[in-house]
N, C-alpha and C positions, 0 to 999 in steps of 0.2 A: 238378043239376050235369051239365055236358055231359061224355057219356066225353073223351078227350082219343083224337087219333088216331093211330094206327101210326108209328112214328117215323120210316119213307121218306114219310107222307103230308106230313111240314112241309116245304115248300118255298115258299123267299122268291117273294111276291106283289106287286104293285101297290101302291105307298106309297097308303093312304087319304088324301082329301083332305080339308081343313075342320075347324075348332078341335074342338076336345074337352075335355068338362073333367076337370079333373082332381080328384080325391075325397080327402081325407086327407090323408097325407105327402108334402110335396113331391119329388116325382121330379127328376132331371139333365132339363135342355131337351129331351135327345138321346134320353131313355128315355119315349117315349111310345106313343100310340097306334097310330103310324104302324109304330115297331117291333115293336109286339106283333101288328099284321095279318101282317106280314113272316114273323113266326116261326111263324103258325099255316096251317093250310092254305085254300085262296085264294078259299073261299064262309066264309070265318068273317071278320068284319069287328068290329074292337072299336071299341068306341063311348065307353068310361069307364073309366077305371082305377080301383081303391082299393089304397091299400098298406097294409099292416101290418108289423109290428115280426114280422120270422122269427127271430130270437133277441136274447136279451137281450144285455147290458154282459156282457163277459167272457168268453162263450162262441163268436167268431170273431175270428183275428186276421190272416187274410193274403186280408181280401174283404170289399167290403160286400155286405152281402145282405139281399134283401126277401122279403114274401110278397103278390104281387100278386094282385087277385082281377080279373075283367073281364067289363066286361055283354058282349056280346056279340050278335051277333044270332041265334043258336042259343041262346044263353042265358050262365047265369057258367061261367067255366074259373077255375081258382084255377091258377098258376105259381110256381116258384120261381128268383129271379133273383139270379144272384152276378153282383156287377162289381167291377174294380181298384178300391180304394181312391183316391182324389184327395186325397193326402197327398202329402208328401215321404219319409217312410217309404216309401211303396209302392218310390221305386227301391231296396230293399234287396231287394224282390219280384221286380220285372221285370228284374234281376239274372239271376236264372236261369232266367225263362221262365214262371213257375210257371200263369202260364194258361194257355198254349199247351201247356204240358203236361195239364194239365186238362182242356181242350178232347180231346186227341190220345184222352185215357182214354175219354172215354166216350162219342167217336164212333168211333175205330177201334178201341181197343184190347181195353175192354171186350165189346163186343158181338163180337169174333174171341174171345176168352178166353168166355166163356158160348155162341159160337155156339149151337145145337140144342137146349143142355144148360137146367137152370133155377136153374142156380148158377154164379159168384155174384150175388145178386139187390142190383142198383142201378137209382137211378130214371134215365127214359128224357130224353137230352137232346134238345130241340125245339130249339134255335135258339143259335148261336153268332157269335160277330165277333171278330176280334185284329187290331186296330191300333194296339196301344200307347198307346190313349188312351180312349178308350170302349170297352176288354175288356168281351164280356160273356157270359154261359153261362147260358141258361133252361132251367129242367129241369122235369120233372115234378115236380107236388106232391106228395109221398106222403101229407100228412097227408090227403089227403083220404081214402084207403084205410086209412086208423086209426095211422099208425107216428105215430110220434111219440120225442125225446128224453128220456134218462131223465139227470133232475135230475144233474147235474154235479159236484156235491159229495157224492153219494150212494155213489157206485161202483156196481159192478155184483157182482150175486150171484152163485151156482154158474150159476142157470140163464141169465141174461143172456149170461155167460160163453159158454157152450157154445155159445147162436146166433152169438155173436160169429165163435168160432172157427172153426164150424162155415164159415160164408163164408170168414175169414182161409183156410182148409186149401184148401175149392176156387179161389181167389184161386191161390195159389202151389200147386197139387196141376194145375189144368189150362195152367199156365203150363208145367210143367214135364214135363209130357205134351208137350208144343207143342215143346220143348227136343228132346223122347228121336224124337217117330217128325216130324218137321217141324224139324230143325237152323238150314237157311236162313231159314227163316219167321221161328223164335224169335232168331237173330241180329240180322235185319235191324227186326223188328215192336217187338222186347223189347229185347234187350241196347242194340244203338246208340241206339235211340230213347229208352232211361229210362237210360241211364249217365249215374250223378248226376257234375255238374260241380259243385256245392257246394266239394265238397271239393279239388278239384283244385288243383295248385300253384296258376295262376295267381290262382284266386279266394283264396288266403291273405288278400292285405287287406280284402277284406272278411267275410270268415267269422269266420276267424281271434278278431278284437277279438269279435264276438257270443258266441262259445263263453266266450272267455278270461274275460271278462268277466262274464258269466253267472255262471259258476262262483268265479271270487274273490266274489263278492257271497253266494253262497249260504256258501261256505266259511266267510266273516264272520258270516254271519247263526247257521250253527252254533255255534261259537266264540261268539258273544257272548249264546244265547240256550237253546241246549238244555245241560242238567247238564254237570257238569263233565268227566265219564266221556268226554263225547263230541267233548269240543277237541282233540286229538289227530288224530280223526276230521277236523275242519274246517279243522285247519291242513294236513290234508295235502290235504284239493279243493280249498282256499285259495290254498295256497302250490303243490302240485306237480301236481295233477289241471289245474288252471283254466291252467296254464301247457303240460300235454301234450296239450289238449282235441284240437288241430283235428290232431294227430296220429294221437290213438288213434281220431276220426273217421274219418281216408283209412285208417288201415290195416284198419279193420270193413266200412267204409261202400266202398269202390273196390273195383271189379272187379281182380284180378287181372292186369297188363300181358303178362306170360309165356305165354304157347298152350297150355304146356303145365299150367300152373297153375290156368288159365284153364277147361281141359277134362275139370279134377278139382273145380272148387270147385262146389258145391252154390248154386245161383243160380235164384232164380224172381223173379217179378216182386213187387213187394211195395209194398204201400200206401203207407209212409211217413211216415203220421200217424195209425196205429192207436189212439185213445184214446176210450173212451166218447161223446164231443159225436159222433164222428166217424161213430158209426153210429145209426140208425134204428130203432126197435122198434115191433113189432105186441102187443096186448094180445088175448085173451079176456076175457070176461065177468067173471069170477072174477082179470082182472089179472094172469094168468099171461102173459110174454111168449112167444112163438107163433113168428114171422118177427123177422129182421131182416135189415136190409139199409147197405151202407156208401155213404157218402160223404164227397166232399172230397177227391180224388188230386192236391191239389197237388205234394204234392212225390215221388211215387211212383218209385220206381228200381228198377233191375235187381238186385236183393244177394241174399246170405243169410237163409233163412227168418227164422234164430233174431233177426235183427234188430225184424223186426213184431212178435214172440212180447216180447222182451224189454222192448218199449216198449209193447206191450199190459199183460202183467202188472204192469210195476212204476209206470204208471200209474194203472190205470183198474179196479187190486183192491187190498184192503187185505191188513195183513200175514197177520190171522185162515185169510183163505180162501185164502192161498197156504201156507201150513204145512201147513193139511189136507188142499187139493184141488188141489197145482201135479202131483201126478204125475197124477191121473188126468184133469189140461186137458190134457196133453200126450197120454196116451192119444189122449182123444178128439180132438184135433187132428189126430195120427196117423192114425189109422182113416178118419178124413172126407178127410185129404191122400189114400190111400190109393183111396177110393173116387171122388173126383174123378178119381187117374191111368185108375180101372179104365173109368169112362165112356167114356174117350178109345179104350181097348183095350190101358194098359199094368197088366197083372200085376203083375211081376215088375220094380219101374224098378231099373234100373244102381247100386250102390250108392253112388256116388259121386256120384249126382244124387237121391237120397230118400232116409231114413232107416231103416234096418230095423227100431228096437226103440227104447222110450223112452228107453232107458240110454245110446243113442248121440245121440238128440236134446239131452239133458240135457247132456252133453260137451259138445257144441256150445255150448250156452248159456254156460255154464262159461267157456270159452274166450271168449266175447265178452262176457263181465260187465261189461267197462273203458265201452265204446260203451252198451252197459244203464243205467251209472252215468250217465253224460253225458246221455243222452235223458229219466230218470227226473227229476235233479234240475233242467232248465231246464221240462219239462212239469208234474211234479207241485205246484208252485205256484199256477199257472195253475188246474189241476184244482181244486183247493181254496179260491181263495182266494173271498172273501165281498165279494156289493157293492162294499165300501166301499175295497178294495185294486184293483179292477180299474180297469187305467190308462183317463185319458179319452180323447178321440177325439185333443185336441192332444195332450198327451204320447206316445201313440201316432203321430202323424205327426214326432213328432222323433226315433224309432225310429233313423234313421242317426246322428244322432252319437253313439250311442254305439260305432258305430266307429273311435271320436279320443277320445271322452271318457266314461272308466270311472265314470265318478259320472252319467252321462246316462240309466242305464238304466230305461225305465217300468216294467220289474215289480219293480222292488225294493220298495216298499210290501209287494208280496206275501210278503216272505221274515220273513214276523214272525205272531204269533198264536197260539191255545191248537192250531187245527187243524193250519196248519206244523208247529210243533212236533211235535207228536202222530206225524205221518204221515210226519214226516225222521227220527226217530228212529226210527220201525219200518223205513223204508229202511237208514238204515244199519248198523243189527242186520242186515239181510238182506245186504247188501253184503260184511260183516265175517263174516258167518259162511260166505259163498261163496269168502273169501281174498282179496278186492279189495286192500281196506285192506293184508294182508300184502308182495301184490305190488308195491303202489305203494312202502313199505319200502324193498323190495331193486328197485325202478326196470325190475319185470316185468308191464310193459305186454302 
């Protein structure tokens, strides 16, 4: 395997000339030979492509993506290629950008967020395009250096957790170094640049029906499916969650409008779709995992730590190993936030931009349970569901109407089963013993 080269060596080259063939999975016309010379550095000439299937049914849903391998005249390079989907769904995607934000992470944002440092570890982008129609983002392979996804429906254990975290903390630990001694950098690089528009008034019609909708269907799916104890629980995401969704989103999810507000709220840069598929692991011998590393920053924004934290946990752990071990992931979240500030040269951060002590992280969370709730039950689905519930590729390109039409949604197949089940009812015991469920009661959002 040829190493792959320094990521200022890719620069676009001389379009190769003359057919090539193409091996295996039929590629797009436009995704060929001619763009894989483009993307690599300009004595490497590809000669053949082969695709392979980089993940299964169910486990990407806002990308197609391959794992190209390439003879080459240096020899194979193996790449990893995301492109927009060629759906009518996708325009619920390019809606808000989501490649170009993709792109922006991990050719600017990233590599300033890691400068010097060797955290947090993502793979290096080779070659990029955005033109609203052939979007595309080649990346490094990692699996070729052992990482690899850990099974989907599995979850993740104490230790998986910790490497997880461990990223997640220098992620938002040197974003927010970036914030305390670099104001204008973090301003202009961070805040303006990832200030999610999802939520924003104007985008209501279309958000809006995703959320609401979302949420009435699982609400039902409670109600008609787990004990009886727990209909009460369903009627209320049913009937008044699924109705306050795209609210109790702007009010977790949006920057603060007020300056003053604004320059007290606790704000790093944050992944956005922190879930298990989402990040990478390295194994030892013995199948301990060692490294990992994240991908996927589509939708990544400028918020609140306890946002990625919240959508981490009540994801991508089961209920077992957050009763036992949620204080000491937060510990160690802490401490790694902690030491990513100290890399940078901050001590001591502002208290009003880092957390001093688990008990005040924990508040926080607390405080933003509602936006928890929302993230947990449209992801954990997804997370669980088996084969035979994961939407096909049409159903998934009809993705938009269920912005008009509440019975249109492809993942509702998923909201049934012994493991839904299993895994919404440990959610909502978790939810209910946090006070969700009370607040919603008394309409304390």
């Amino acid at each position: 395997m040829v190493n792959v080269p320094a990521p200022d060596a890719f620069v676009p080259v001389a379009k190769v000339t003359g057919p090539f063939p193409l091996q295996g999975i039929t590629l797009p016309a436009w995704q060929n030979c001619n763009l894989m010379s483009q993307a690599l550095k300009d004595h490497i000439k590809v000669h053949s492509i082969t695709v392979e299937e980089a993940v299964a049914a169910g486990e990407n849903y806002g990308s197609t993506v391959s794992q190209i391998k390439l003879d080459t005249n240096l020899g194979p390079i193996s790449l990893f290629v995301k492109t927009l989907p060629q759906t009518e769904g996708a325009k619920f995607l390019t809606e808000f950008g989501i490649f170009k934000k993709e792109i922006n992470m991990y050719t600017k944002t990233l590599p300033l967020i890691r400068s010097t440092f060797h955290k947090p570890n993502f793979p290096i982008c080779i070659y990029h395009e955005l033109n609203g129609t052939t979007d595309t983002l080649i990346l490094k392979n990692l699996t070729t250096e052992g990482y690899r996804t850990r099974a989907r429906r599995l979850g993740l254990d104490l230790d998986h957790c910790r490497l997880a975290l461990s990223e997640l903390a220098h992620l938002h630990g040197h974003s927010i170094a970036i914030r305390i001694k670099e104001p204008e950098k973090f301003n202009e690089c961070i805040a303006q640049e990832y200030a999610d528009t999802m939520y924003e008034e104007s985008k209501r019609s279309v958000t809006a029906p995703f959320w609401e909708n979302s949420l009435r269907g699982i609400g039902e799916a409670i109600c008609q499916q787990l004990p009886s104890r727990y209909r009460e629980l369903g009627e209320l995401t049913r009937d008044l969650v699924a109705k306050k969704s795209f609210e109790i989103a702007q009010k977790y999810i949006l920057m603060p409008t007020d300056p003053e507000e604004l320059s007290k709220a606790k704000l790093c840069l944050n992944h956005g779709d922190f879930w298990s598929n989402n990040m990478l692991f390295k194994y030892d011998n013995e199948e301990k995992p060692i490294a990992c590393s994240m991908v996927d920053f589509q939708i990544s924004r400028c918020a609140s730590p306890v946002l990625d934290l919240l959508y981490f946990l009540f994801t991508s752990t089961n209920q077992a190993l957050r009763r036992a071990h949620m204080f000491d992931l937060l510990e160690h979240y802490l401490r790694e936030g902690k030491r990513a500030l100290a890399l940078r040269g901050v001590t001591d951060p502002p208290p009003s931009y880092f957390y001093s002590s688990v008990d005040e992280l924990h508040k926080d969370i607390l405080r933003a349970k509602a936006c928890g709730f929302l993230f947990a039950c449209v992801v954990l689905p997804i997370v669980i569901a088996d084969e035979s519930q994961v939407p096909t590729e049409e159903e998934i390109g009809e993705f938009g109407n269920m912005l008009n039409d509440p019975d249109a949604n492809p993942f509702a197949k998923m909201y049934s089963g012994p493991a839904f089940c299993s895994r919404m009812k440990e959610l909502l015991d978790d939810f209910d013993d946090m006070g969700f469920f009370a607040e919603c009661k008394k309409g304390l959002f």
